[in-house]
Backbone as CSV, one residue per row, in Angstrom:
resi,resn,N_x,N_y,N_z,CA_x,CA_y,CA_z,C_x,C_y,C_z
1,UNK,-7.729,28.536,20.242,-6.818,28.305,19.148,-5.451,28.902,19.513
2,UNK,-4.608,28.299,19.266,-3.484,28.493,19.488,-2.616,29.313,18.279
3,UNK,-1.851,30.491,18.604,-1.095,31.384,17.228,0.048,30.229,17.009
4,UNK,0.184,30.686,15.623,1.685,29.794,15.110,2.767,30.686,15.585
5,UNK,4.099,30.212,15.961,5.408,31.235,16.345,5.777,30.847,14.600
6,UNK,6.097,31.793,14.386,7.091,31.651,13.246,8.633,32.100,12.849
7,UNK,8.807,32.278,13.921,9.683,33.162,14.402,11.269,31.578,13.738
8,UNK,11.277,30.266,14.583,11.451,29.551,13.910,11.538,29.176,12.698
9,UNK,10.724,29.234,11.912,10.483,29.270,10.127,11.749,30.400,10.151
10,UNK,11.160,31.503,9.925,12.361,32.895,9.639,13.767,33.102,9.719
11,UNK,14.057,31.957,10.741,15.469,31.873,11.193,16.316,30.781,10.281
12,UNK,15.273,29.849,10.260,15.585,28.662,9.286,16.075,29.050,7.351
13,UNK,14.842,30.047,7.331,14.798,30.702,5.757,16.112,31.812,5.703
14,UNK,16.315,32.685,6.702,17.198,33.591,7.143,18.979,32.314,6.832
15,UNK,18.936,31.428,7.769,19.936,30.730,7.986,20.310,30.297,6.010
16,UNK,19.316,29.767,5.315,19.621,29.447,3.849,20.000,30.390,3.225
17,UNK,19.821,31.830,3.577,19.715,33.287,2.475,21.611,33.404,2.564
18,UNK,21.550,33.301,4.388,23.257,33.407,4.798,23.903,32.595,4.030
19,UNK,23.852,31.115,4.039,24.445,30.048,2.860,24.605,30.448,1.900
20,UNK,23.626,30.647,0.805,23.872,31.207,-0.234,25.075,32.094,-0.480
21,UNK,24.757,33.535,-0.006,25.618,35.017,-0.051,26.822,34.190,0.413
22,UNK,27.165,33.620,1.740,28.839,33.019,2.477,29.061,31.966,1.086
23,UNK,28.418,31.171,0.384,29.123,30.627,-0.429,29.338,31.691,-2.059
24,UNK,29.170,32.191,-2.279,29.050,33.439,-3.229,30.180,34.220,-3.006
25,UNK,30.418,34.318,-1.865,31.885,35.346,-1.447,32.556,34.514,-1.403
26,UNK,32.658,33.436,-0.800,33.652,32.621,-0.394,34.362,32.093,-1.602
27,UNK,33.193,31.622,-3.056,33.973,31.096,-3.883,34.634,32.155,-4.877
28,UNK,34.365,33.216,-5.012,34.940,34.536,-6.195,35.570,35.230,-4.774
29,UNK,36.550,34.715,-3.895,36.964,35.621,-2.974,38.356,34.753,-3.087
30,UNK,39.837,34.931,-2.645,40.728,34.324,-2.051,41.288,35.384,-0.671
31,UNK,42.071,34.380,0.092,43.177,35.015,0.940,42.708,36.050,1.994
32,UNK,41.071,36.046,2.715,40.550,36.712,3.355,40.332,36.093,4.830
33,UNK,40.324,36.406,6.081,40.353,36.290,7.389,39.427,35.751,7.698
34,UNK,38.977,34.932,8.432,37.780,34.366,8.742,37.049,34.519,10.011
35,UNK,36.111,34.515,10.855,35.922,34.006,11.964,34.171,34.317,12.033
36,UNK,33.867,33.885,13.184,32.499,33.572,13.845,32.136,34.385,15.094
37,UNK,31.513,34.985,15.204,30.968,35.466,16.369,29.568,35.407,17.167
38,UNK,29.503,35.183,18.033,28.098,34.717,18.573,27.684,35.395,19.780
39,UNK,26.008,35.658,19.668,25.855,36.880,20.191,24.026,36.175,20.567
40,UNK,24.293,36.467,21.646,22.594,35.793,22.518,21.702,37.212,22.284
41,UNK,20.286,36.837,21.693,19.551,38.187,21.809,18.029,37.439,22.108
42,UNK,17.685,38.456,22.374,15.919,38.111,23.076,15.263,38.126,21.590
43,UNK,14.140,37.653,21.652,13.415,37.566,20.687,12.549,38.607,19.918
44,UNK,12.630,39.896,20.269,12.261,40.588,18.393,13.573,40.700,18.191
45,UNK,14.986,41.132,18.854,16.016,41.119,18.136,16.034,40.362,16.976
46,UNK,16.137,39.256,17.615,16.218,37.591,16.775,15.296,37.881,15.589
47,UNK,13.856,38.301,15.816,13.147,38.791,14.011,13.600,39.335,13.010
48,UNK,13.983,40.787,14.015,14.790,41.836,12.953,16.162,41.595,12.350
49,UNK,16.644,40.971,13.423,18.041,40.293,12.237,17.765,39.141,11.347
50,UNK,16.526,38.167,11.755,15.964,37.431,10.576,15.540,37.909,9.411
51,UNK,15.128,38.870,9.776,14.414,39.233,8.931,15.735,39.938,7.944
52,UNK,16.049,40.718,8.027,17.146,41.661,7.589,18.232,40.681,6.539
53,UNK,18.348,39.679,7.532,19.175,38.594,6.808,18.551,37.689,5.519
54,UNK,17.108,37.491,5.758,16.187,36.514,4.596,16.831,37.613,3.686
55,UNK,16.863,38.944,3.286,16.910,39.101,2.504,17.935,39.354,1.282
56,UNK,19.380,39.369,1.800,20.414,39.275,1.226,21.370,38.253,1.752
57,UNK,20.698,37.801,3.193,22.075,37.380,4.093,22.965,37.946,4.793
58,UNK,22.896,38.939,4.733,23.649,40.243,5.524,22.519,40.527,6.764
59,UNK,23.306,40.417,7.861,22.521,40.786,9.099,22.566,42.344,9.323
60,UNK,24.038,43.096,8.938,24.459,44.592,9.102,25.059,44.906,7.533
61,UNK,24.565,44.481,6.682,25.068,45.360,5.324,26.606,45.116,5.308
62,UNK,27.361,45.711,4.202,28.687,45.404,3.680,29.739,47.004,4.495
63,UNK,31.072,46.046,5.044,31.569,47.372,5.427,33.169,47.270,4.702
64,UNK,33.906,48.096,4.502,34.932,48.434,4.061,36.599,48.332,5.634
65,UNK,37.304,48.254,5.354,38.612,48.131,5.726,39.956,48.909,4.861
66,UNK,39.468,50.443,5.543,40.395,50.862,4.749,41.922,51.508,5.259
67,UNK,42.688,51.240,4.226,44.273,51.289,4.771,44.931,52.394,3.807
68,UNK,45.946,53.217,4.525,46.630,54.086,3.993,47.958,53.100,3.645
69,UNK,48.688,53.511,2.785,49.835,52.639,2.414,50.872,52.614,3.940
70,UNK,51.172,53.505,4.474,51.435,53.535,5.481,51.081,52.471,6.632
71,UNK,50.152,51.803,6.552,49.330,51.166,7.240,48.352,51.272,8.232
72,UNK,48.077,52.902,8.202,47.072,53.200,9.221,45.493,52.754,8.850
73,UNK,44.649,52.320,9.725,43.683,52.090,9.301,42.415,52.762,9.790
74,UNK,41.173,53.016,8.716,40.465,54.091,8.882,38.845,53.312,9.546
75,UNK,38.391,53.520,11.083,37.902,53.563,11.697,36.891,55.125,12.027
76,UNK,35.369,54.538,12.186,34.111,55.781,12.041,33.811,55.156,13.939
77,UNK,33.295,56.230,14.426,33.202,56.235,15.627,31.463,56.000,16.031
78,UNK,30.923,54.766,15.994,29.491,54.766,16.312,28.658,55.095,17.500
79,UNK,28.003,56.128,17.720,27.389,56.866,18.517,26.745,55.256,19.544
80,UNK,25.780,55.073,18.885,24.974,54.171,19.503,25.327,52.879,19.942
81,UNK,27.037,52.574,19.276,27.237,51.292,19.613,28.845,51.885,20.728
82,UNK,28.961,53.241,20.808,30.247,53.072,21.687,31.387,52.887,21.068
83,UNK,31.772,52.345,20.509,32.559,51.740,19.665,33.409,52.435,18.410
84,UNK,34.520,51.911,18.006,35.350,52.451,16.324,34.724,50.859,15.829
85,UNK,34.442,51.345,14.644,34.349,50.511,13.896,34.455,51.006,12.584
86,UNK,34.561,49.740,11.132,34.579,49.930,9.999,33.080,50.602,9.531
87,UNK,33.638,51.457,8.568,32.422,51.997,7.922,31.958,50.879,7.202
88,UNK,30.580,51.119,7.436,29.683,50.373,6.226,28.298,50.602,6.961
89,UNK,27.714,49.855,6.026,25.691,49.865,6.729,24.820,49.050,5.540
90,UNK,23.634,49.303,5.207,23.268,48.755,4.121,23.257,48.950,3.084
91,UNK,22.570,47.589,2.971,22.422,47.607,1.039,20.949,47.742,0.701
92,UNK,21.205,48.934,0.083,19.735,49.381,-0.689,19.559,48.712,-2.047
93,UNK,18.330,48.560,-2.066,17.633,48.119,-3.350,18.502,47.392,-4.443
94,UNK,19.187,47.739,-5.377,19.992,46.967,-6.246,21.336,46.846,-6.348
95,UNK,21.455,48.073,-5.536,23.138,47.633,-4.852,23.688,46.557,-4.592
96,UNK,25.051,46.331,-5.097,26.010,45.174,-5.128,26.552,45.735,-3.912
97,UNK,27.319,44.576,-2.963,27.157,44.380,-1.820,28.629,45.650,-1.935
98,UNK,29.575,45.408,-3.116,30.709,46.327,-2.760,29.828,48.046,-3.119
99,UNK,29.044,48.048,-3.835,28.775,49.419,-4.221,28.171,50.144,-3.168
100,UNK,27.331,49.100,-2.186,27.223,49.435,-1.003,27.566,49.759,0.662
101,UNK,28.911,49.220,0.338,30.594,49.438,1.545,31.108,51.020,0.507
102,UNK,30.969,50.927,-0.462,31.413,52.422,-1.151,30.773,53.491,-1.022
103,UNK,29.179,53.123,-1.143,28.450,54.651,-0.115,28.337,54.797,0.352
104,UNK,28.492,53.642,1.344,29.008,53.857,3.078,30.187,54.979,3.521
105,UNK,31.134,54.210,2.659,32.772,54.818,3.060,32.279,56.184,2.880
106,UNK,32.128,56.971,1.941,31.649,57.917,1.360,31.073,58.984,2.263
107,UNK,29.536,58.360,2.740,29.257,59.109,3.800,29.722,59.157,4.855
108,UNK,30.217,58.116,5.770,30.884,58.030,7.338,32.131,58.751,7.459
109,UNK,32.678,58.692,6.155,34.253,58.794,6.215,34.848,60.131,5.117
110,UNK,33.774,60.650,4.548,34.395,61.378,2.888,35.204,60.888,2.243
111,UNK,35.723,59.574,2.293,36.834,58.698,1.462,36.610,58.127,0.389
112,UNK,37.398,58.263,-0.830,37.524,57.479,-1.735,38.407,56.176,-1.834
113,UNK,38.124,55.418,-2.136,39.240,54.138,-1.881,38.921,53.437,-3.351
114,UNK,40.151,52.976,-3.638,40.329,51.827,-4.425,40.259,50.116,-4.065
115,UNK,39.108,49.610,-4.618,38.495,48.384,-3.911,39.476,47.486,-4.059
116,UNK,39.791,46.036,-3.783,41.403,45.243,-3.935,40.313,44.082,-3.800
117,UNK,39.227,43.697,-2.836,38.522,42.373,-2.654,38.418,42.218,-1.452
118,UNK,37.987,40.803,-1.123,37.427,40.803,0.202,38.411,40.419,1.280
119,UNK,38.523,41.419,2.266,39.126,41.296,3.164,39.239,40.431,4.305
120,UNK,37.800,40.385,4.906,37.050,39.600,5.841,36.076,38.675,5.492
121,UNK,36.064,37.927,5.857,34.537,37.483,5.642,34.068,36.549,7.352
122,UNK,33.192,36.887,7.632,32.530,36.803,8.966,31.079,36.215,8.962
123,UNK,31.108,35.433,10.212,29.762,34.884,10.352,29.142,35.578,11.456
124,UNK,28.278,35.297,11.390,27.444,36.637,12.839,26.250,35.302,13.017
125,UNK,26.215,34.790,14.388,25.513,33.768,14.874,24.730,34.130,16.006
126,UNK,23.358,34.286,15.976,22.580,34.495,16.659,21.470,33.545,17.341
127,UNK,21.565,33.664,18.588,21.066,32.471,19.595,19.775,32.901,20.156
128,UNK,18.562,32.101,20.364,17.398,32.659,21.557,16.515,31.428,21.504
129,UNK,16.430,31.185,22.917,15.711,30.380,23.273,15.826,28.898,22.329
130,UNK,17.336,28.648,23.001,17.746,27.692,21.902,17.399,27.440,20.125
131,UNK,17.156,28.253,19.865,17.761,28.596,18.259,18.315,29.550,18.198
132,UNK,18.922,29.564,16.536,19.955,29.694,15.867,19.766,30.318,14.475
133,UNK,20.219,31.715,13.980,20.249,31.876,12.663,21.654,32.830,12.364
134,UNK,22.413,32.772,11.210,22.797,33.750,11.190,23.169,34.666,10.059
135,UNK,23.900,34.872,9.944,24.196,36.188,8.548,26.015,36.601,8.706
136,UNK,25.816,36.827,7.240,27.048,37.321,7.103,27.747,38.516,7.018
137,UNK,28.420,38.632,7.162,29.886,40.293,7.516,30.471,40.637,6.189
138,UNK,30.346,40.728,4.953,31.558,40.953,4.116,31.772,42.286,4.445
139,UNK,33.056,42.507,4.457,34.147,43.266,4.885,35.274,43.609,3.696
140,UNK,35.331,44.360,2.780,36.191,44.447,1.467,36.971,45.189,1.979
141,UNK,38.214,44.945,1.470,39.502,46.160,1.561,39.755,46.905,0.370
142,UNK,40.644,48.544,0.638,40.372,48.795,-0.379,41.634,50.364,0.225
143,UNK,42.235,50.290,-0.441,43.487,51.436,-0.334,42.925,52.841,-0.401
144,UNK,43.366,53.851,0.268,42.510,55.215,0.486,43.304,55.575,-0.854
145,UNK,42.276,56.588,-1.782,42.904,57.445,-2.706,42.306,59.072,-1.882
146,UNK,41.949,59.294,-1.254,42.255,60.596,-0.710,42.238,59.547,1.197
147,UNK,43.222,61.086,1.464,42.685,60.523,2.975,41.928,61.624,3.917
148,UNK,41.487,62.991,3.222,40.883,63.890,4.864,39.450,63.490,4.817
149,UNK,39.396,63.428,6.135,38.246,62.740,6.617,37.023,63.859,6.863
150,UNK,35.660,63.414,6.289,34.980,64.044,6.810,33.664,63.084,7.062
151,UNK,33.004,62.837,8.368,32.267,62.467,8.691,30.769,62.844,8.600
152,UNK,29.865,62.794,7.347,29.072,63.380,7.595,27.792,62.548,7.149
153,UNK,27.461,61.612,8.204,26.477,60.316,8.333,25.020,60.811,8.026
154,UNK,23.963,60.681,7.325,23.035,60.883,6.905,22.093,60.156,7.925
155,UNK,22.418,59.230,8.424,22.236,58.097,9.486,21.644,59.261,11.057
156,UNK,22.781,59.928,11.233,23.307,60.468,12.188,23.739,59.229,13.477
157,UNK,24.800,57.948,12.775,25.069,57.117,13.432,26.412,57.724,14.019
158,UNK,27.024,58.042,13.369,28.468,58.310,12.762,29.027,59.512,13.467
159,UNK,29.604,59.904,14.097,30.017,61.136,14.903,31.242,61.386,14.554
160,UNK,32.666,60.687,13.983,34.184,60.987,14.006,34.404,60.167,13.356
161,UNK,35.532,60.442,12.470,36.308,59.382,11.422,37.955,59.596,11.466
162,UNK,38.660,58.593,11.765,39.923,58.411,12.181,40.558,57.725,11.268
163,UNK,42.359,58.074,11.349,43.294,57.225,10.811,43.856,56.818,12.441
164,UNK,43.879,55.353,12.196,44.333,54.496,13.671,45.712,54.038,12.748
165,UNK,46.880,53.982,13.803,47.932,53.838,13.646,47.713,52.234,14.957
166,UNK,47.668,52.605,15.762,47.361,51.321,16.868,45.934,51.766,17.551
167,UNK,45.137,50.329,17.158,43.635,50.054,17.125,43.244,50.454,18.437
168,UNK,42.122,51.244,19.188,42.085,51.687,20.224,41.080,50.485,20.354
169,UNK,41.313,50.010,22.119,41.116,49.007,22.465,39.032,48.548,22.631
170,UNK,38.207,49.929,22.266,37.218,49.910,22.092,36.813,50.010,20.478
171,UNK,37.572,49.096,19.731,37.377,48.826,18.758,36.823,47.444,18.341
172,UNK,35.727,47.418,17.530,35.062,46.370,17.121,35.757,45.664,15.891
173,UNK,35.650,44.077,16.344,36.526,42.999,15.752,38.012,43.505,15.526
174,UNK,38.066,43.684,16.591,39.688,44.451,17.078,40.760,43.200,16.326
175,UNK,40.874,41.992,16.676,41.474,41.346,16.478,41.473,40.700,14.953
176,UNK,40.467,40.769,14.502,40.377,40.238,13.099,40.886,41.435,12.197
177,UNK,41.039,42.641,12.243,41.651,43.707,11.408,42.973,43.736,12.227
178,UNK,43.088,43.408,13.135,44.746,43.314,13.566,45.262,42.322,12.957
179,UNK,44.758,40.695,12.737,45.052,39.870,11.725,45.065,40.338,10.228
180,UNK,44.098,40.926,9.907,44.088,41.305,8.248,45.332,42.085,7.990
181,UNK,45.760,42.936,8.883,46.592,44.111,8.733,48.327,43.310,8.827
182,UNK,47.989,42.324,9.396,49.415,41.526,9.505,49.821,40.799,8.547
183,UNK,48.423,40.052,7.832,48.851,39.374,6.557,48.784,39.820,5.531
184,UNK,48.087,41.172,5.674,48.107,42.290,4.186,49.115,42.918,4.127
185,UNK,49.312,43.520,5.260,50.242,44.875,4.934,51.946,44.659,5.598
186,UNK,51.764,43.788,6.272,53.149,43.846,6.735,53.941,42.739,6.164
């Protein structure tokens, strides 16, 4: 007897959950950045982001984009990925996708911010063995009402939290917050 892969099914159900949530932001959203990114992974990757995604549509949870009036922008330093990137992570249990970029900010960053809407909105496209599923990025902006930083990740993802004046070049979706920052703030 032969096992069923289902791995297929998951990606398919995963791919509808993303639809949903991208049309949900997209229509109560204006004036936010767009783009696609695509990213080849072996196959339990491909589960666990199926999986992760069936259930809200979010492959990595909701992250924040936050800006000092000045225009510096506030970047958390991820241990495991190398990388500056925007704070955020998941969404627990009944959390709204912004309440969950807010206890993010919170922990990665000690920041309070005032939310404004969605900044980004992103597709995250994942490939293996010729299929396809993917999930979505919301990305909210949201003006710092304090700015000292304290990094203190519960995760222990999170190691440093910065005000970037010019985006250091090991920064994730470098170019799409260099776009946001051009049509927001300048």
């Amino acid at each position: 007897m032969t096992a069923v892969d289902d791995l297929w099914y998951l990606g398919d159900v995963a791919s509808q959950a993303a639809e949903r949530t991208y049309h949900e932001l997209a229509d109560s959203h204006e004036d936010y950045v767009e783009f696609t990114r695509h990213r080849s992974v072996p196959r339990p990757r491909f589960r666990t982001v199926a999986e992760r995604v069936r259930a809200n549509g979010l492959p990595y949870g909701a992250h924040t984009v936050v800006y000092r009036p000045s225009g510096e922008l506030l970047l958390v330093y991820h241990d495991d990925v190398g990388m500056w990137v925007l704070p955020g992570g998941e969404v627990d249990g009944d959390d709204s996708f912004r309440a969950a970029a807010r206890r993010e900010l919170r922990e990665e960053a000690g920041v309070d911010a005032d939310y404004e809407g969605l900044g980004i909105l992103g597709r995250a496209v994942f490939h293996c063995d010729g299929r396809e599923t993917w999930g979505v990025l919301p990305i909210y902006e949201a003006r710092a009402e304090s700015t000292d930083l304290e990094a203190d990740d519960p995760d222990g993802e999170i190691s440093e939290a910065r005000w970037f004046d010019e985006l250091p070049e090991e920064t994730r979706d470098r170019e799409q917050l260099l776009e946001w920052r051009e049509r927001r703030l300048e």
